[in-house]
PyMOL Python script that loads the backbone (N, CA, C, O; Angstrom):
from pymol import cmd

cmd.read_pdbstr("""\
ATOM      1  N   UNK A   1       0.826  -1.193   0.000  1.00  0.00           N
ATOM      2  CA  UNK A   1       0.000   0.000   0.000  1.00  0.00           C
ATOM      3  C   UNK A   1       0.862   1.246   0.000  1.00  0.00           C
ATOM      4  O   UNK A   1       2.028   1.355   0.379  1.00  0.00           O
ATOM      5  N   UNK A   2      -0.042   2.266  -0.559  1.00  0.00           N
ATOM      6  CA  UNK A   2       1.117   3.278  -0.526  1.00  0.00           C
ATOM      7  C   UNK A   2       0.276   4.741   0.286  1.00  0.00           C
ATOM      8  O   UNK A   2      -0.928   4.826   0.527  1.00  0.00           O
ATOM      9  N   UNK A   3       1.215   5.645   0.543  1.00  0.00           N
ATOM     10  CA  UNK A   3       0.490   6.511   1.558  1.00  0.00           C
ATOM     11  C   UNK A   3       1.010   7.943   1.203  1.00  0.00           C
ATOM     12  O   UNK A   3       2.131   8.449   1.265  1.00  0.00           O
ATOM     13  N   UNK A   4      -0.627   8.569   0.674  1.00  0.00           N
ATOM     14  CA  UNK A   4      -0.161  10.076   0.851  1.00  0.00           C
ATOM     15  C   UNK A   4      -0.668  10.932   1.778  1.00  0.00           C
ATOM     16  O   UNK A   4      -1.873  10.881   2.025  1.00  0.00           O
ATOM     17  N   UNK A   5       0.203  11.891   2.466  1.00  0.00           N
ATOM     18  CA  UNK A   5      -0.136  12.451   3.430  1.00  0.00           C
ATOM     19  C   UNK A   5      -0.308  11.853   4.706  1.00  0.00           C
ATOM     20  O   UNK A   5      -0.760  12.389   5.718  1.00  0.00           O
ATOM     21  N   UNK A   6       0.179  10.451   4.531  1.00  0.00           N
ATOM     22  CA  UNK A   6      -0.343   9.849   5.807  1.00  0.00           C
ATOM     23  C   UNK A   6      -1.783   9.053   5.932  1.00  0.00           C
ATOM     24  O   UNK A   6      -2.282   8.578   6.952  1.00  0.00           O
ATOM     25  N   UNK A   7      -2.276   9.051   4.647  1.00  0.00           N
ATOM     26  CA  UNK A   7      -3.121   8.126   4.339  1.00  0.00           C
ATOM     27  C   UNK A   7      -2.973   6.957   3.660  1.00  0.00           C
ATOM     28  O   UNK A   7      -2.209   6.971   2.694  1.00  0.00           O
ATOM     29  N   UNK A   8      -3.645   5.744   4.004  1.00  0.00           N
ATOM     30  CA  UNK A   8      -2.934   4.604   3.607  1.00  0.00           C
ATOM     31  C   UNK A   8      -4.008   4.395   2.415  1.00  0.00           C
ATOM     32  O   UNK A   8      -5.174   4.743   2.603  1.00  0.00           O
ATOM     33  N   UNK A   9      -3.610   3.830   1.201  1.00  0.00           N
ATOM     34  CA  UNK A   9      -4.288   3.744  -0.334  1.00  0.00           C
ATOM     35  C   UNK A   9      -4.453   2.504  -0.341  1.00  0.00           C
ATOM     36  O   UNK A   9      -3.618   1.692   0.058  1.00  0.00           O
ATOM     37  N   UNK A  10      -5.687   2.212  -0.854  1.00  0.00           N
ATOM     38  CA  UNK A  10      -5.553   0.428  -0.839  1.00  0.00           C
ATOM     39  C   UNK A  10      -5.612   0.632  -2.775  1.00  0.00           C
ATOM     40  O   UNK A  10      -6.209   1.317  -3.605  1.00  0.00           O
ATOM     41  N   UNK A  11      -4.587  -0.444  -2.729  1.00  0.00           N
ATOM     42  CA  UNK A  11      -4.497  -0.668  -4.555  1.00  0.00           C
ATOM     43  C   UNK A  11      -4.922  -1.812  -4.911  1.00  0.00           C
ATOM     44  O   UNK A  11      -4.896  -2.705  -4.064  1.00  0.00           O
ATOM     45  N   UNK A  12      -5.450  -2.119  -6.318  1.00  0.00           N
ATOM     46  CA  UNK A  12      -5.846  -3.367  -6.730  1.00  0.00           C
ATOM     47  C   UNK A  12      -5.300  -3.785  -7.732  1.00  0.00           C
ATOM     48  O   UNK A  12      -4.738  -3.103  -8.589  1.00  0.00           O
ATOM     49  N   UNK A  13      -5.454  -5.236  -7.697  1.00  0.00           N
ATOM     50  CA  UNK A  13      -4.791  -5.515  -9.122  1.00  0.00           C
ATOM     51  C   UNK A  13      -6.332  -5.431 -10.302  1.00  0.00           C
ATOM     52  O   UNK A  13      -7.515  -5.217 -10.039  1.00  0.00           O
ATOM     53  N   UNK A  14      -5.717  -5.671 -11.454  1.00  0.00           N
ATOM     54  CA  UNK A  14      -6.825  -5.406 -12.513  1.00  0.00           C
ATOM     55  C   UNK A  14      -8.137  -6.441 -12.210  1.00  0.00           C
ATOM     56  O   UNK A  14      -9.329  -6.201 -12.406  1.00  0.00           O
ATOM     57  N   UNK A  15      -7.436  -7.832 -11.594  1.00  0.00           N
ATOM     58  CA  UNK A  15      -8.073  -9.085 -11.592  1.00  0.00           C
ATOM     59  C   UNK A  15      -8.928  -8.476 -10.414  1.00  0.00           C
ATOM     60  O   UNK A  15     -10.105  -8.587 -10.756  1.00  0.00           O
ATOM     61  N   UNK A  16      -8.845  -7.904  -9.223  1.00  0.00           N
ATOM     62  CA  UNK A  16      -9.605  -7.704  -8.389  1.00  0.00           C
ATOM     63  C   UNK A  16     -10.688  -6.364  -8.836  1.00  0.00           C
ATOM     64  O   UNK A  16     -11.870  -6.344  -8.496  1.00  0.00           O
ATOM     65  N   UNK A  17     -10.216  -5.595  -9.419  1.00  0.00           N
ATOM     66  CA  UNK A  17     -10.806  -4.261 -10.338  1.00  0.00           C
ATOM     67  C   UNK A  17     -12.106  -5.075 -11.289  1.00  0.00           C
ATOM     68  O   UNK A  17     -13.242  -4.654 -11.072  1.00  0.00           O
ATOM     69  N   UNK A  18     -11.988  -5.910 -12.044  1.00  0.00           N
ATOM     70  CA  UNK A  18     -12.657  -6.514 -12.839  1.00  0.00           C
ATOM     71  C   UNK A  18     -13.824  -7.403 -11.952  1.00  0.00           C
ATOM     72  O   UNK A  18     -15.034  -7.395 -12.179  1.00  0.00           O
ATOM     73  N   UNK A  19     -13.222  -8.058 -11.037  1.00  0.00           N
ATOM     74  CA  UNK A  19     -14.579  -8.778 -10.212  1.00  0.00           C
ATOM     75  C   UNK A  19     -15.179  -8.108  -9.031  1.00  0.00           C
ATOM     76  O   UNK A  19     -16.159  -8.418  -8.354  1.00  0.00           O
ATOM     77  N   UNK A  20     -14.445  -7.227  -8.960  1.00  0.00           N
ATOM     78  CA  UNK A  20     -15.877  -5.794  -8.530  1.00  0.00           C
ATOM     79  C   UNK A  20     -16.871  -5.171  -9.497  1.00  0.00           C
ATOM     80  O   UNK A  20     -17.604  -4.242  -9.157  1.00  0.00           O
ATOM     81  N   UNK A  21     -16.872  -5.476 -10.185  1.00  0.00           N
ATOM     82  CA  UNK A  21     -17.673  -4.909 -11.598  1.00  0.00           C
ATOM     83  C   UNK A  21     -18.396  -6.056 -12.330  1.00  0.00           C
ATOM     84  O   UNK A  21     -19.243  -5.850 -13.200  1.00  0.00           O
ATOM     85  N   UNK A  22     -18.073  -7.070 -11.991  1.00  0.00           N
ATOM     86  CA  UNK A  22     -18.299  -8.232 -12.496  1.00  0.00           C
ATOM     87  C   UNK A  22     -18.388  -8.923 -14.167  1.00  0.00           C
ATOM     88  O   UNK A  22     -18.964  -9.842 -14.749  1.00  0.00           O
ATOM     89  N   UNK A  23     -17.568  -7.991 -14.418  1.00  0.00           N
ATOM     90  CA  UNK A  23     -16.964  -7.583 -15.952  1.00  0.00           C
ATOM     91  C   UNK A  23     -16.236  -9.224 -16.403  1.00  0.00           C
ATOM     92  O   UNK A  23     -15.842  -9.874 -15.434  1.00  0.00           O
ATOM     93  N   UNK A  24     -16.096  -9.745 -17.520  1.00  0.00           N
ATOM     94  CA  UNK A  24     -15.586 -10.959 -17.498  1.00  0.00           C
ATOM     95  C   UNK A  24     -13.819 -10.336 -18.311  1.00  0.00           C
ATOM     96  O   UNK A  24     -13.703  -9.166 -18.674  1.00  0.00           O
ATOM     97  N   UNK A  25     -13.115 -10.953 -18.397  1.00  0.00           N
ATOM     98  CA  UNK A  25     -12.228 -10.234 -19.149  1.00  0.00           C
ATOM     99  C   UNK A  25     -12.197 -10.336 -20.563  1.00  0.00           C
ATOM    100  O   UNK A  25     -11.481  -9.554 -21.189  1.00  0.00           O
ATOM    101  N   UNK A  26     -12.745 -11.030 -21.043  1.00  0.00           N
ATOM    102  CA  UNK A  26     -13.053 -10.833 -22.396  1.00  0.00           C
ATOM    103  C   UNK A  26     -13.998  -9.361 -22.871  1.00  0.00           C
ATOM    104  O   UNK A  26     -14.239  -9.121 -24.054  1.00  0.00           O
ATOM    105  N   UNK A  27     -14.500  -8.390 -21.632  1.00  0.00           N
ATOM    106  CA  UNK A  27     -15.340  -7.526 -21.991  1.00  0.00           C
ATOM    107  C   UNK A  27     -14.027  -6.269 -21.529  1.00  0.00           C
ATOM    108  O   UNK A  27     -13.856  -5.247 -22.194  1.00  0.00           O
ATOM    109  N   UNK A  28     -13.601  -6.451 -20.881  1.00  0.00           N
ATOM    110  CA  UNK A  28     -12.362  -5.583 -20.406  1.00  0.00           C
ATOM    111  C   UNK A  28     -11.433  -5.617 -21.365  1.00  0.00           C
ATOM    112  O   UNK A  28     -11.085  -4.485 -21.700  1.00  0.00           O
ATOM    113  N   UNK A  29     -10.870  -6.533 -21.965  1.00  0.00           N
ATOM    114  CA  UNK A  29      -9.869  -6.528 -23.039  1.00  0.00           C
ATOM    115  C   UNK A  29     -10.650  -6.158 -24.110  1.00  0.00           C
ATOM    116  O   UNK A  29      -9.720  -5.756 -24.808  1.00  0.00           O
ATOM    117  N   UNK A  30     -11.806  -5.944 -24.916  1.00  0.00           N
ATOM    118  CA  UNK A  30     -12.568  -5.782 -25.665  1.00  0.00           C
ATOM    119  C   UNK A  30     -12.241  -3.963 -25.518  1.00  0.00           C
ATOM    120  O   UNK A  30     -11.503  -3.485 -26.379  1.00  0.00           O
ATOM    121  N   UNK A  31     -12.722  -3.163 -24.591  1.00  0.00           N
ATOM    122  CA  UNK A  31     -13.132  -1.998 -23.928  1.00  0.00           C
ATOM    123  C   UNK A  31     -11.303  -1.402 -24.236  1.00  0.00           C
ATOM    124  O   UNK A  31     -10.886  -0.337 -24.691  1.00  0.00           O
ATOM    125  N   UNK A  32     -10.643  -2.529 -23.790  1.00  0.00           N
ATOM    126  CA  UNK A  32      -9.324  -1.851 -23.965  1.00  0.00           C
ATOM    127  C   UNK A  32      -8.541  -1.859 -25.408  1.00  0.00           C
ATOM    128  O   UNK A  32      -7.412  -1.444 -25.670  1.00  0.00           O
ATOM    129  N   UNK A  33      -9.406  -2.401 -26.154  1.00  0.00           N
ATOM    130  CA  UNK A  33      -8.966  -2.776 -27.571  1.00  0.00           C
ATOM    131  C   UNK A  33      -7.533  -3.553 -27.655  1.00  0.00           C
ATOM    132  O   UNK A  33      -6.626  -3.207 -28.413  1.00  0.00           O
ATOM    133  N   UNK A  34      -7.481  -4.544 -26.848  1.00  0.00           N
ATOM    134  CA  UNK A  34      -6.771  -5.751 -26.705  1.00  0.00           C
ATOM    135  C   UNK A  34      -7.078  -6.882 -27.153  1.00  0.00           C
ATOM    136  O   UNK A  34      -8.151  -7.055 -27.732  1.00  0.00           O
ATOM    137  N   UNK A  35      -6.082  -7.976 -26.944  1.00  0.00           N
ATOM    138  CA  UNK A  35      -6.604  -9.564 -27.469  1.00  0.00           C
ATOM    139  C   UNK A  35      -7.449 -10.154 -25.639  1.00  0.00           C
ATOM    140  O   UNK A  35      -7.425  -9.730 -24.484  1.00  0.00           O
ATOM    141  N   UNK A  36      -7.919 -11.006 -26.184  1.00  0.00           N
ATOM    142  CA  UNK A  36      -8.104 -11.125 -24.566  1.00  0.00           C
ATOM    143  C   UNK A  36      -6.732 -12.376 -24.343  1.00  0.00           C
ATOM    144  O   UNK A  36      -6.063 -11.865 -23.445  1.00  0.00           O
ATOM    145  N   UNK A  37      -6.413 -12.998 -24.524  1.00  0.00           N
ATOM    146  CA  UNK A  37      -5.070 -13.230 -24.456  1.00  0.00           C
ATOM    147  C   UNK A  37      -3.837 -12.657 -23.813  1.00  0.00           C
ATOM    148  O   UNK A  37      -2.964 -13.099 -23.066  1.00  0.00           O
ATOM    149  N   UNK A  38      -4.153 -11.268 -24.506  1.00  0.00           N
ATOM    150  CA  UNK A  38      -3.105  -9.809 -23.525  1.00  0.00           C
ATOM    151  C   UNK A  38      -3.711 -10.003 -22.319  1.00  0.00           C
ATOM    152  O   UNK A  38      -3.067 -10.519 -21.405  1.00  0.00           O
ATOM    153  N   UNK A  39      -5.118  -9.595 -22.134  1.00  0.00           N
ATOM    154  CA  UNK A  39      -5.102  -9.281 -21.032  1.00  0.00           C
ATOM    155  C   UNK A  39      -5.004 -10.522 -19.778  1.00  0.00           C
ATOM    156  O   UNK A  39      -4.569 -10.340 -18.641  1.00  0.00           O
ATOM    157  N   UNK A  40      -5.500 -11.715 -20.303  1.00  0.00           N
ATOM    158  CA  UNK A  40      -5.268 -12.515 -19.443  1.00  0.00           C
ATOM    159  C   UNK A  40      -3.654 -12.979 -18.761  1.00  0.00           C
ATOM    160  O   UNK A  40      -3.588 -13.549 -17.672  1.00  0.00           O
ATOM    161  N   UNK A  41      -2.294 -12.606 -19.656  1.00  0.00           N
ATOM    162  CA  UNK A  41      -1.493 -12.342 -19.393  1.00  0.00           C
ATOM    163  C   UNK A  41      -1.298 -11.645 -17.782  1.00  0.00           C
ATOM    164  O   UNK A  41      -0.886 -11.939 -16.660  1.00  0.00           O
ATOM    165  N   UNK A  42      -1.873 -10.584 -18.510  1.00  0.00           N
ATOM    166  CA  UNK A  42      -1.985  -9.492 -17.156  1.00  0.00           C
ATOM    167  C   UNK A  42      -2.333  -9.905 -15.905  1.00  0.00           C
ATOM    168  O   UNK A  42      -1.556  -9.807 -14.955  1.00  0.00           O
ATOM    169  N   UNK A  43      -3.483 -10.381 -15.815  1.00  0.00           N
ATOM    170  CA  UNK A  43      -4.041 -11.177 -15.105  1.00  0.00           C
ATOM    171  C   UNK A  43      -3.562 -12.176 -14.488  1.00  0.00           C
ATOM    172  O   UNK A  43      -4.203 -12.779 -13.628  1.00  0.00           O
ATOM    173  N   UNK A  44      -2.761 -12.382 -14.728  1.00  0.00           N
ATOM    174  CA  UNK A  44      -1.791 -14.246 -14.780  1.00  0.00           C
ATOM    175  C   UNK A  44      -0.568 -13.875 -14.269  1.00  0.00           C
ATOM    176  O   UNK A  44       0.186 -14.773 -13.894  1.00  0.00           O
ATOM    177  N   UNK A  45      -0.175 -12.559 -14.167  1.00  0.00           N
ATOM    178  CA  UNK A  45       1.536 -12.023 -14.202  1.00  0.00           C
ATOM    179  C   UNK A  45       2.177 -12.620 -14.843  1.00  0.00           C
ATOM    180  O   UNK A  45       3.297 -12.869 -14.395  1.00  0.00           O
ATOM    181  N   UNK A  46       1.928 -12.988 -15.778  1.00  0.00           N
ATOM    182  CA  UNK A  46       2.705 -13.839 -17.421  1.00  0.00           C
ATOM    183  C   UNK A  46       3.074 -12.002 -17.802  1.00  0.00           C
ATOM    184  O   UNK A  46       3.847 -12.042 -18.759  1.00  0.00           O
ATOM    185  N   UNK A  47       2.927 -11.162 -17.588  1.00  0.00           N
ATOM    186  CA  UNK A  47       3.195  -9.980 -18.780  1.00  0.00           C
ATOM    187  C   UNK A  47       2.814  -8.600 -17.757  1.00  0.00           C
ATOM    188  O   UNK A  47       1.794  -8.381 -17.104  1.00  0.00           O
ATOM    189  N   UNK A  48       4.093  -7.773 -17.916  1.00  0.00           N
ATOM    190  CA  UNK A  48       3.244  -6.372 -17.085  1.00  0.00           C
ATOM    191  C   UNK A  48       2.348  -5.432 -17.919  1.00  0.00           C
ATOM    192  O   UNK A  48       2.607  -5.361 -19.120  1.00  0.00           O
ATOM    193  N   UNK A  49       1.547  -4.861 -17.534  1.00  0.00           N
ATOM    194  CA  UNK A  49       0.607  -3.984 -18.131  1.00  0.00           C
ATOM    195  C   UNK A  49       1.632  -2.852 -18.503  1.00  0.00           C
ATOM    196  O   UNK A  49       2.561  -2.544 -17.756  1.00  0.00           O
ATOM    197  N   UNK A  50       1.398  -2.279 -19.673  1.00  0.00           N
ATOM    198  CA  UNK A  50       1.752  -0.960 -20.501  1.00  0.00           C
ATOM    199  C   UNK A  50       1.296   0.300 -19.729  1.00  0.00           C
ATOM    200  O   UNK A  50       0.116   0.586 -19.526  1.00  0.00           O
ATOM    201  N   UNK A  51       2.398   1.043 -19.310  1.00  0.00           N
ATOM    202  CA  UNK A  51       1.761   2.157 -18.831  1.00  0.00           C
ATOM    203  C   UNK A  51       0.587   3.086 -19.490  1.00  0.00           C
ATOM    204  O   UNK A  51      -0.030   3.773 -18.676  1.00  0.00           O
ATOM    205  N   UNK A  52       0.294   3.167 -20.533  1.00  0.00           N
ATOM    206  CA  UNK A  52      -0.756   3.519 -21.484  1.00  0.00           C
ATOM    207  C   UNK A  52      -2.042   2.487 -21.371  1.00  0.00           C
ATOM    208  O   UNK A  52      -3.151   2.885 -21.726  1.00  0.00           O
ATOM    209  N   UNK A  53      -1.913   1.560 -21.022  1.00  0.00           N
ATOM    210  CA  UNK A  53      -3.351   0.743 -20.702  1.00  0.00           C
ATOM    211  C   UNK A  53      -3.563   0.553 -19.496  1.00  0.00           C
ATOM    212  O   UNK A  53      -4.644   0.116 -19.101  1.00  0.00           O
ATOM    213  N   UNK A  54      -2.171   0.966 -18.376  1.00  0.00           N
ATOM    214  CA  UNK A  54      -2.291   1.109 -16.741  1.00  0.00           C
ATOM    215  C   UNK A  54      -3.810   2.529 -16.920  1.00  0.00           C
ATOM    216  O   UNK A  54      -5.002   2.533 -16.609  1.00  0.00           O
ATOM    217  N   UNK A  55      -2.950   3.447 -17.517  1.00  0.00           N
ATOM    218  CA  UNK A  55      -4.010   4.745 -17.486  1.00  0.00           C
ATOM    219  C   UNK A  55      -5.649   4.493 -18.204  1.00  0.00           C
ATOM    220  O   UNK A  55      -6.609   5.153 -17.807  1.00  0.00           O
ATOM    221  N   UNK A  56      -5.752   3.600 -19.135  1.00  0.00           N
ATOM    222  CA  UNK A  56      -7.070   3.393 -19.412  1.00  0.00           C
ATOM    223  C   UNK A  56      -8.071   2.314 -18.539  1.00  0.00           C
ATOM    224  O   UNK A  56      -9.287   2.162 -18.660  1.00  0.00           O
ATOM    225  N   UNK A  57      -7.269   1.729 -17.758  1.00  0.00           N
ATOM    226  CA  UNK A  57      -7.399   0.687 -17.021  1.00  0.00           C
ATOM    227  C   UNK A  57      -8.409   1.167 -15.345  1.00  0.00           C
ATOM    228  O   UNK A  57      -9.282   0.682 -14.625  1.00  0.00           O
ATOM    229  N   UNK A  58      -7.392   2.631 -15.453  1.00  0.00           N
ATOM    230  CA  UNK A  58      -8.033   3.397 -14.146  1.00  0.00           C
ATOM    231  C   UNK A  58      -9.088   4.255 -14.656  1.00  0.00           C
ATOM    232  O   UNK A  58      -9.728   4.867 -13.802  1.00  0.00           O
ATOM    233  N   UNK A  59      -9.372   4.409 -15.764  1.00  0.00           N
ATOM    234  CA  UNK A  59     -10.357   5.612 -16.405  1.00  0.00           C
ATOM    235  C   UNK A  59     -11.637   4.392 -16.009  1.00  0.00           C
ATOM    236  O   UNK A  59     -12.491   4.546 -15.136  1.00  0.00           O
ATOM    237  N   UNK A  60     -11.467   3.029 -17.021  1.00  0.00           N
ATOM    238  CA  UNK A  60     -12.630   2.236 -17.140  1.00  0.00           C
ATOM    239  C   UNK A  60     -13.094   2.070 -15.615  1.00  0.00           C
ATOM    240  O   UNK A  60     -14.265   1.712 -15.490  1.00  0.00           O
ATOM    241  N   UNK A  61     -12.357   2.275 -14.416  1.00  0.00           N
ATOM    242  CA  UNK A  61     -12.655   1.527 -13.209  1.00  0.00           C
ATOM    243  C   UNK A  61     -12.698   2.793 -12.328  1.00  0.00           C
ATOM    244  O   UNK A  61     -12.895   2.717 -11.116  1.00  0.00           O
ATOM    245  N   UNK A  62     -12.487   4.083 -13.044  1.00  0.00           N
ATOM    246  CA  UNK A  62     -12.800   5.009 -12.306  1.00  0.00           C
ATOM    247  C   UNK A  62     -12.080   5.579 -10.755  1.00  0.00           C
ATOM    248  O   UNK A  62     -12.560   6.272  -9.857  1.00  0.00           O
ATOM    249  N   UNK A  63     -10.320   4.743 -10.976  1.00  0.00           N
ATOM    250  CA  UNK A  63      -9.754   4.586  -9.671  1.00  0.00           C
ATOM    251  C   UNK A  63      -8.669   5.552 -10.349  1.00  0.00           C
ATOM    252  O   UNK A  63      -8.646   5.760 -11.562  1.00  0.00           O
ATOM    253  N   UNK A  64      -7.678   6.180  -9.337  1.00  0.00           N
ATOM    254  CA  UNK A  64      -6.779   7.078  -9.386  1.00  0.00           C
ATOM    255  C   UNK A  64      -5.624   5.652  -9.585  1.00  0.00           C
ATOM    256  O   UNK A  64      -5.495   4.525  -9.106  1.00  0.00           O
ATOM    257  N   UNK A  65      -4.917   6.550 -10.623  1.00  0.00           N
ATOM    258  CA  UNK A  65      -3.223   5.638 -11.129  1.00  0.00           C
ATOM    259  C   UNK A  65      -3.097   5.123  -9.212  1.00  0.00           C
ATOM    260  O   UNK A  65      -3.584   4.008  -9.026  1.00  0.00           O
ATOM    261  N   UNK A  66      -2.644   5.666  -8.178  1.00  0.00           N
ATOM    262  CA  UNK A  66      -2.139   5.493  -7.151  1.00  0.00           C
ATOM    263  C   UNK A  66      -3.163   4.327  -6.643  1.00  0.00           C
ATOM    264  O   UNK A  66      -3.105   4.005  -5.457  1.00  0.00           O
ATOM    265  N   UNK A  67      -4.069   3.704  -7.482  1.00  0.00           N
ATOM    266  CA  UNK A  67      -4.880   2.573  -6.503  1.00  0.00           C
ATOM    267  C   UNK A  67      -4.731   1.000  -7.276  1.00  0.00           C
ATOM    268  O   UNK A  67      -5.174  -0.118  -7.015  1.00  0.00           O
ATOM    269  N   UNK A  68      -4.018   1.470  -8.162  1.00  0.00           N
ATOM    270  CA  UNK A  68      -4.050   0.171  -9.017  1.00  0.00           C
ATOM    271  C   UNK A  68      -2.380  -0.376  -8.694  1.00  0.00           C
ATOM    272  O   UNK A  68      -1.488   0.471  -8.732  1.00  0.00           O
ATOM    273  N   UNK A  69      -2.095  -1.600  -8.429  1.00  0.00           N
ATOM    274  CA  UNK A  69      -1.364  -2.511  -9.093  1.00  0.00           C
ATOM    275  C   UNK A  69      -0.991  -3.311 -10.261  1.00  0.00           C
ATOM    276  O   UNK A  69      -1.653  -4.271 -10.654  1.00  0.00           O
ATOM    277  N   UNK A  70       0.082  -2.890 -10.801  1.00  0.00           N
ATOM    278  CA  UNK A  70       0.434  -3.668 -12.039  1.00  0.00           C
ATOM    279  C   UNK A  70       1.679  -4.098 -12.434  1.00  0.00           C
ATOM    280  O   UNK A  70       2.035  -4.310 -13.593  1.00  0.00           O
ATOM    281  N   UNK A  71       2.379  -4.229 -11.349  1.00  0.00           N
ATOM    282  CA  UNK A  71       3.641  -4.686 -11.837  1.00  0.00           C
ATOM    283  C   UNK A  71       3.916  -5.630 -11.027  1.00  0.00           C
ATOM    284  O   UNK A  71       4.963  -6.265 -11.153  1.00  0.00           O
TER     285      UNK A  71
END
""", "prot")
cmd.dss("prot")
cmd.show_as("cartoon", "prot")
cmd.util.cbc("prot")
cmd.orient("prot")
């Protein structure tokens, strides 16, 4: 976790981002104009996320860069 100001941030990974939403990843990799293949990578830590799909990743889920995990 990381902390600004003395506040502690809880971060997620995409896999936990996605089953709060109950999104399957074939609809998430779709949304991200990916293979779903990529993204299951991601998912898998077979592959780190692209900082350019880290940032679309937090738009679709509506979370600040500082709440997500991806590496």
């Amino acid at each position: 976790m990381n902390s600004e100001g003395g506040e502690e941030i809880m971060q997620f990974t995409p896999k936990e981002l996605r089953a709060r939403t109950g999104e399957s990843q074939r609809d998430v990799a779709k949304i991200l104009g990916i293979s779903y293949q990529t993204y299951c990578s991601w998912e898998n830590n077979l592959a780190k996320v692209p900082i350019g799909k880290v940032a679309m990743l937090c738009e679709h889920f509506d979370i600040k860069l500082s709440e997500i995990k991806y590496d």
